[in-house]
MITITOR-269605 format. One line per 10 residues: number of its first residue (from 1); their letters; for each residue z, x, y of N, C-alpha, C. Coordinates in nm, 4 decimals. Layout:
MITITOR-269605
NUM = a = Z X Y Z X Y Z X Y; ...
This chain:
MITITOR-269605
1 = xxxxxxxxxx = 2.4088 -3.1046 3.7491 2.4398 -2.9709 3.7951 2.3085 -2.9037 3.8365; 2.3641 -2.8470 3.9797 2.2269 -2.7997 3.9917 2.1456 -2.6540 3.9086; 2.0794 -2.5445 3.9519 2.0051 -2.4612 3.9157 2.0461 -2.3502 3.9045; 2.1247 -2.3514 4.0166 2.2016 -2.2113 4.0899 2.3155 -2.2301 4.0141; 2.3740 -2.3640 3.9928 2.5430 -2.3516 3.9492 2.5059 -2.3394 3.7603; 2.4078 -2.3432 3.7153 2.3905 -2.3526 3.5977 2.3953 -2.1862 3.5815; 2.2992 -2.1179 3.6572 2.2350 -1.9705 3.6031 2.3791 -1.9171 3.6516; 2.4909 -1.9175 3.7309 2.6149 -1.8936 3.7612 2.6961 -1.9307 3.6713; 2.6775 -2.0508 3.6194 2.7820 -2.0313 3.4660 2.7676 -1.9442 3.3690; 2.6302 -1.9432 3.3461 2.5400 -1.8883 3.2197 2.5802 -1.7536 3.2342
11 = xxxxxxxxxx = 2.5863 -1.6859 3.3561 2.5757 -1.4996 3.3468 2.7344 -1.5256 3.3522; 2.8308 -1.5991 3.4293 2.9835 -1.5772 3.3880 2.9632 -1.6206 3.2585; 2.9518 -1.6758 3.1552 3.0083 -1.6639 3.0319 2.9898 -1.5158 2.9422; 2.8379 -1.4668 2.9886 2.8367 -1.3775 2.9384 2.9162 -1.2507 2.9993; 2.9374 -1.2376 3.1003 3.0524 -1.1401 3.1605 3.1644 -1.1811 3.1600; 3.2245 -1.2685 3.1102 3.3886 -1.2802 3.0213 3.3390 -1.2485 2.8751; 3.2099 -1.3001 2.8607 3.2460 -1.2292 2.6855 3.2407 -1.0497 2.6674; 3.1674 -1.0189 2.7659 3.1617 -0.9049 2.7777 3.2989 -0.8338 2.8055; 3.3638 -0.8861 2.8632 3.4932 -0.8802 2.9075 3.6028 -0.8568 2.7842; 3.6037 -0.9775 2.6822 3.6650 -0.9890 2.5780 3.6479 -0.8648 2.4469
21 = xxxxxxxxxx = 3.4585 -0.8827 2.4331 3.4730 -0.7423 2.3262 3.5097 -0.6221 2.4021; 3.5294 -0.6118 2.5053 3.5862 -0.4464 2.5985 3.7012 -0.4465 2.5252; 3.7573 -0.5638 2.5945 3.9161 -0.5501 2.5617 3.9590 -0.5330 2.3968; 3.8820 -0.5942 2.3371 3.9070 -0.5242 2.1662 3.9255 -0.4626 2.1441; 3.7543 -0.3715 2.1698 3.7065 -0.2265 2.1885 3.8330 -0.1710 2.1996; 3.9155 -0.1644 2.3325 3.9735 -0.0904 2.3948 4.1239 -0.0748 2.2967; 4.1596 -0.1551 2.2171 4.2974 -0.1738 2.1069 4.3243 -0.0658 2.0428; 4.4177 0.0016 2.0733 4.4376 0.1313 1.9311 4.3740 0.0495 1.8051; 4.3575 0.1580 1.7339 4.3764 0.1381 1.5881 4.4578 0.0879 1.5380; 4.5914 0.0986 1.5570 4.6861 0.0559 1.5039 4.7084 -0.1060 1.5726
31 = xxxxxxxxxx = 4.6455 -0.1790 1.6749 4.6623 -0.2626 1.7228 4.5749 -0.3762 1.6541; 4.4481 -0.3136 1.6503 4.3413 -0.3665 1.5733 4.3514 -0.4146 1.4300; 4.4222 -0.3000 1.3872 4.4884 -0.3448 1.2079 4.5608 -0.4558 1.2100; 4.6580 -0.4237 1.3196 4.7791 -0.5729 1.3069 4.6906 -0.6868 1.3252; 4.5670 -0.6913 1.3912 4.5164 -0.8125 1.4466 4.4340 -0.8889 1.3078; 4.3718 -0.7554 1.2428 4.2990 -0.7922 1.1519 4.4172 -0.8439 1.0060; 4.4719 -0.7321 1.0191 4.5521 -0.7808 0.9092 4.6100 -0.8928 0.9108; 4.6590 -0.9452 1.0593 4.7244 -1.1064 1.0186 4.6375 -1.1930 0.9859; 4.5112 -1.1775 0.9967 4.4001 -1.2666 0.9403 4.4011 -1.2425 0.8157; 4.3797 -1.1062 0.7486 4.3436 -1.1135 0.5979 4.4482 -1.2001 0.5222
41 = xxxxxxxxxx = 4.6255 -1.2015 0.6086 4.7160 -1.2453 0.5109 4.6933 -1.4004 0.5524; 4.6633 -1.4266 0.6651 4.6053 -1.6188 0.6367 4.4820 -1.6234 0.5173; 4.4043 -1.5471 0.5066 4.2794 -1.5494 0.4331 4.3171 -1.5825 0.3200; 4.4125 -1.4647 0.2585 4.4871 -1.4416 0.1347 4.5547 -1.5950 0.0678; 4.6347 -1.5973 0.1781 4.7390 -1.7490 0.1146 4.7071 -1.8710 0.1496; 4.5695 -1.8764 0.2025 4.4697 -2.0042 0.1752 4.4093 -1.9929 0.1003; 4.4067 -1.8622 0.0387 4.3048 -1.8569 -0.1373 4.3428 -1.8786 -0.2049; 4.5318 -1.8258 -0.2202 4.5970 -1.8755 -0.3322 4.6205 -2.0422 -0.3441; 4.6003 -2.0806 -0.2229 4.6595 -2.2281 -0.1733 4.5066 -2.3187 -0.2387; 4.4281 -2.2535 -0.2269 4.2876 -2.3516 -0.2631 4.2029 -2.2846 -0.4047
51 = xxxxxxxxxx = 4.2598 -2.1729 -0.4615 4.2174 -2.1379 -0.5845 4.2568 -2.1051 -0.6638; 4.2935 -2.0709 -0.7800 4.3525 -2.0763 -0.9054 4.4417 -1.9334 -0.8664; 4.3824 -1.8342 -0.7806 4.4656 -1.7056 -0.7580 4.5765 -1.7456 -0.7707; 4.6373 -1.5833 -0.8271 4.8085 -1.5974 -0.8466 4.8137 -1.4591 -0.7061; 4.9342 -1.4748 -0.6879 5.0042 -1.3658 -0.6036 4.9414 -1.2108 -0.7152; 4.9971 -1.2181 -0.8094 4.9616 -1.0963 -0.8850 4.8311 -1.0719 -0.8925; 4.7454 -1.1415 -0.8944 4.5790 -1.1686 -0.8498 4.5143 -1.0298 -0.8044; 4.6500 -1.0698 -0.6314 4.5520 -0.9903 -0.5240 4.6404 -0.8570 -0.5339; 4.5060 -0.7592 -0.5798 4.5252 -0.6209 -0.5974 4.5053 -0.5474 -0.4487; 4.5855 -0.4252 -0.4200 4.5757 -0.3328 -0.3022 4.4327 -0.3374 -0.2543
61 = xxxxxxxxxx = 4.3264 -0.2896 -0.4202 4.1856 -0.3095 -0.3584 4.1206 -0.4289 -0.2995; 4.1545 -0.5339 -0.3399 4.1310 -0.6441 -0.3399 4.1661 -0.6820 -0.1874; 4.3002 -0.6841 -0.0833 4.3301 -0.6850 0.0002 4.2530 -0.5561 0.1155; 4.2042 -0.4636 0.0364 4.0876 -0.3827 0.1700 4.0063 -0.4426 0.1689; 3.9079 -0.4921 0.0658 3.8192 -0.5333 0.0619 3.8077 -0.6698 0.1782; 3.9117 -0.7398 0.1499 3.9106 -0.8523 0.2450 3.8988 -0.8200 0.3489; 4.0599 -0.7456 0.4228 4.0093 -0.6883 0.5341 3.9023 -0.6070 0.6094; 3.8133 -0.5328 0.4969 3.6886 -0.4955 0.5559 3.6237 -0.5860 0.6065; 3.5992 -0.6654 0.5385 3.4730 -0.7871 0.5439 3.5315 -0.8207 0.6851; 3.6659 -0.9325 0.6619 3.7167 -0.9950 0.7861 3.7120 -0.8869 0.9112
71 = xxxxxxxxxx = 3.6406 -0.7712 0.9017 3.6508 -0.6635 1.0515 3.5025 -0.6850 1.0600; 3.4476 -0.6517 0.9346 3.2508 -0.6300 0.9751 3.2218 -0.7931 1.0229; 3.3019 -0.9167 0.9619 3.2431 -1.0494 1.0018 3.2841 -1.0376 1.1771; 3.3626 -1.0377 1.1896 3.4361 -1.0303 1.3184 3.3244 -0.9429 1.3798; 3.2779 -0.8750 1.3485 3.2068 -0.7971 1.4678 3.0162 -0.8741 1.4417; 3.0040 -0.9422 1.3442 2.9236 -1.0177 1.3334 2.8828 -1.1363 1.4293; 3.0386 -1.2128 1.4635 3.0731 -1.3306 1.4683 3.0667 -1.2849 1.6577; 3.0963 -1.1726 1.6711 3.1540 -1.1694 1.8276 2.9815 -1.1828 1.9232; 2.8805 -1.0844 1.8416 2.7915 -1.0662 1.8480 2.6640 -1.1394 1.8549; 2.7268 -1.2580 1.7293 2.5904 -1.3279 1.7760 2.6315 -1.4623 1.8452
81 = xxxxxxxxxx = 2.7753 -1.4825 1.9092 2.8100 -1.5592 2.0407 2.7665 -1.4749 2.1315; 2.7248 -1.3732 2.1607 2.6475 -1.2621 2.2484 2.5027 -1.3111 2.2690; 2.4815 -1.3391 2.1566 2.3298 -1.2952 2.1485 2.2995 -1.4817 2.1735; 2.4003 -1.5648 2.1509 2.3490 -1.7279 2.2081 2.3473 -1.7223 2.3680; 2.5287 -1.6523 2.4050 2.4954 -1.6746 2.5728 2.4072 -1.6055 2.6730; 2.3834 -1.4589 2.5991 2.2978 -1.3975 2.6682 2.1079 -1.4540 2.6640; 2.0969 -1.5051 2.5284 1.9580 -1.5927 2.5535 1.9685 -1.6834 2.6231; 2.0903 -1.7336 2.6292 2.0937 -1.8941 2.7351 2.0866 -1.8246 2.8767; 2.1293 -1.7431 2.9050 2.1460 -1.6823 3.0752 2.0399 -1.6326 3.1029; 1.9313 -1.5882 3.0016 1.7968 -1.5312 3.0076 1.6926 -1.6739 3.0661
91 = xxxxxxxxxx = 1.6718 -1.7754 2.9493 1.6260 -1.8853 2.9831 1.6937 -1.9713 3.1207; 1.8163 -1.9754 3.1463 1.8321 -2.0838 3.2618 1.7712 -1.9507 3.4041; 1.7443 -1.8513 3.3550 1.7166 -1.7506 3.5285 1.5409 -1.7903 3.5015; 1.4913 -1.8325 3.3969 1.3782 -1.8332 3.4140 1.2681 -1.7378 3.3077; 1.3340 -1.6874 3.2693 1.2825 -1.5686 3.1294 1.2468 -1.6570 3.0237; 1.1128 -1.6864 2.9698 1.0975 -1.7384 2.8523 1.0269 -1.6810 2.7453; 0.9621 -1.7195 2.6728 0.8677 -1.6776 2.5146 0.9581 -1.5245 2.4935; 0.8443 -1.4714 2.4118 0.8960 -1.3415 2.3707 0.9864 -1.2133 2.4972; 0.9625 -1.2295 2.5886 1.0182 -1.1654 2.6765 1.1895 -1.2027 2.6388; 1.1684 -1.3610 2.6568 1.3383 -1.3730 2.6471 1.4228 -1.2959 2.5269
101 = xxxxxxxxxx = 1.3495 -1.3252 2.4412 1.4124 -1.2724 2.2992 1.3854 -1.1009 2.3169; 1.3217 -1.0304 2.3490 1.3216 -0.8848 2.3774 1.4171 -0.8411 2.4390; 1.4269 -0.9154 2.5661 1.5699 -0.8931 2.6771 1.6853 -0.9043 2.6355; 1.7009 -1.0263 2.5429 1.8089 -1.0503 2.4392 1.8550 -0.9324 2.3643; 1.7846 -0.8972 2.2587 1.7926 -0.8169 2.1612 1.8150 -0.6769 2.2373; 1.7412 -0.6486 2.3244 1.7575 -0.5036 2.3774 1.9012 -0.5016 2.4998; 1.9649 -0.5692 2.5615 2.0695 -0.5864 2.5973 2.1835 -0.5726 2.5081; 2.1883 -0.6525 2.4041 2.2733 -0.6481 2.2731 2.3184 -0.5538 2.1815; 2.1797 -0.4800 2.1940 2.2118 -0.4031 2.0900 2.2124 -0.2491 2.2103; 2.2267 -0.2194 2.3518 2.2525 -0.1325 2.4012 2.3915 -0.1743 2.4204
111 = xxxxxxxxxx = 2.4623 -0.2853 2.4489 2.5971 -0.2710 2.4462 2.6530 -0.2312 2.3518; 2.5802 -0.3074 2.2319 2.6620 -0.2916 2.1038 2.6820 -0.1082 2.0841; 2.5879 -0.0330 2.1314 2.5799 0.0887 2.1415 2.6932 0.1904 2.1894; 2.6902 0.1256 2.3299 2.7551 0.1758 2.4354 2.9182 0.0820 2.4152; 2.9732 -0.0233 2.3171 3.0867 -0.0107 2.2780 3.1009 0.0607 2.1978; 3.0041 0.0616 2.1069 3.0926 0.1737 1.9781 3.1090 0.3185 2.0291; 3.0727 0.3864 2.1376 3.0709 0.4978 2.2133 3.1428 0.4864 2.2999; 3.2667 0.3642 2.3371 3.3492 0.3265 2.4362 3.4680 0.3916 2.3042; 3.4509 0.3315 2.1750 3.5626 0.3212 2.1083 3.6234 0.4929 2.0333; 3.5190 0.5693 2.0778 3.5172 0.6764 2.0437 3.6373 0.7950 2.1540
121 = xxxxxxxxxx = 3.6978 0.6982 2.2688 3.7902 0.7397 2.3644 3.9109 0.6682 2.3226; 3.9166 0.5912 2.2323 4.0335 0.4980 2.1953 4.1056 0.5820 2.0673; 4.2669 0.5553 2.1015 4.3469 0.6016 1.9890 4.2770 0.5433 1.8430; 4.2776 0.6678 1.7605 4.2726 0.5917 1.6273 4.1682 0.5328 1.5751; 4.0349 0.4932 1.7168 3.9238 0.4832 1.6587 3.8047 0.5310 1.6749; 3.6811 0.5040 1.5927 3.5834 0.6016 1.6072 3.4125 0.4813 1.6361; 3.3355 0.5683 1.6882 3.2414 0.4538 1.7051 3.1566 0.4722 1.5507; 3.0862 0.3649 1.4625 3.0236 0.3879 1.3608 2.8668 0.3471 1.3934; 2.7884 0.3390 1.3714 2.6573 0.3519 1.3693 2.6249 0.1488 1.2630; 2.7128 0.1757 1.1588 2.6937 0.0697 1.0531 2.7141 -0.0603 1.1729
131 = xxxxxxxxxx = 2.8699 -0.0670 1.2286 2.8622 -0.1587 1.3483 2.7734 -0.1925 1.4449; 2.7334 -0.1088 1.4960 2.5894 -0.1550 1.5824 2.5202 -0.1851 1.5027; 2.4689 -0.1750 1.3666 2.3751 -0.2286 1.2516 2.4496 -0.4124 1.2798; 2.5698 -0.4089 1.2477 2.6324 -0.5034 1.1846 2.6427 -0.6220 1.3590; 2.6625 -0.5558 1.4303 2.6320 -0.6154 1.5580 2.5142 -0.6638 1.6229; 2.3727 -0.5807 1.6235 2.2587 -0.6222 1.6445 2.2537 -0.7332 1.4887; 2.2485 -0.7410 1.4340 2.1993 -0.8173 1.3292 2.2546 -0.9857 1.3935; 2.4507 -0.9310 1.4029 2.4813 -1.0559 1.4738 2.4105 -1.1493 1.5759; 2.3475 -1.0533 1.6583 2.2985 -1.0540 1.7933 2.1861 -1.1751 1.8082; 2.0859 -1.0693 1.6992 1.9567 -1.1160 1.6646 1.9553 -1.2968 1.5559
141 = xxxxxxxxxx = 2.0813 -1.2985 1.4862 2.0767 -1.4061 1.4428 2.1628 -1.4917 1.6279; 2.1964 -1.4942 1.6220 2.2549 -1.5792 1.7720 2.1311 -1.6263 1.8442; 2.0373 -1.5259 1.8855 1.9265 -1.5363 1.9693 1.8147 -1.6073 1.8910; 1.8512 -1.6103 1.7647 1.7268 -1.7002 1.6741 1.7930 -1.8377 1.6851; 1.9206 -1.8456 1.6630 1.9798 -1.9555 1.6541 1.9727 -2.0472 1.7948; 1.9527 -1.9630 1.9243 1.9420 -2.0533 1.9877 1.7565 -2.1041 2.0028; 1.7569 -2.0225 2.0316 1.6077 -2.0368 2.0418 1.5387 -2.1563 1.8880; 1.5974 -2.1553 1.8083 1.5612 -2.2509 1.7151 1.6284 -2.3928 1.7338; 1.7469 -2.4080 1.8041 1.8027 -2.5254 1.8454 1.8315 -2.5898 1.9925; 1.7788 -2.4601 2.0625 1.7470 -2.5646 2.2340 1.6582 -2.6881 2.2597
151 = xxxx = 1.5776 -2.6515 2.1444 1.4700 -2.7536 2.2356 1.5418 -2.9131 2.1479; 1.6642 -2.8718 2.0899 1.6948 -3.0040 2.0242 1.7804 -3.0869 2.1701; 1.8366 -3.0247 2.2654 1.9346 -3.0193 2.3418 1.8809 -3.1067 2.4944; 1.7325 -3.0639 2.4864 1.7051 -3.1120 2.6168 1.6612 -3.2270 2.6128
């Protein structure tokens, strides 16, 4: 593959992913819960299924708690697939050493910005400050992660 069709994949992946956290972003509240919540209840009855938990176990608190986590990982998880394709689209245009990782990080964490200030027009939700914490962090581990395992690749 050539040069051109590479740095053309590289910036489309990152503008469908960009694409994808919009469309999250964009979920009522109430849409977002259902999404999260059907995860916490797989979470739940693969715990009981793989650990001594009983049904009576899992307390009301016990079930936020999950679902918190499973929302802050999720915004972890979205973030630092962000922060791999956007270092990869940095390096195949030609951006390397510390520049790349600056461009990285400062891209990342202005979206991450400018979604949680998207979500602040959405039913039901609000933008938090902790998320962009919880997002750049994602970001910044993604962009270490690649940058620590490209040169295994070539």
């Amino acid at each position: 593959m050539n040069s051109k069709n590479t740095t053309l994949i590289s910036w489309t992946a990152v503008i469908l992913w960009l694409v994808l956290i919009f469309y999250f972003s964009s979920q009522p509240a109430t849409e977002s819960a259902a999404l999260s919540s059907s995860i916490t209840e797989v979470v739940v009855e693969k715990a009981i299924i793989l650990t001594p938990l009983e049904r009576e176990d899992i307390t009301e608190d016990l079930l936020s708690n999950i679902h918190l986590f499973i929302r802050k990982f999720a915004h972890f998880t979205v973030y630092f697939i962000l922060g791999i394709l956007i270092t990869n689209a940095f390096t195949v245009t030609g951006i390397k050493g510390k520049k790349r990782l600056i461009y990285s990080l400062i891209f990342c964490v202005i979206y991450a910005i400018t979604d949680e200030f998207h979500q602040t027009f959405v039913p039901g939700r609000s933008g938090q400050i902790t998320d962009v914490l919880i997002d750049s962090f994602g970001s910044l581990a993604g962009i270490f992660t690649y940058i620590k395992t490209s040169h295994k690749f070539k």
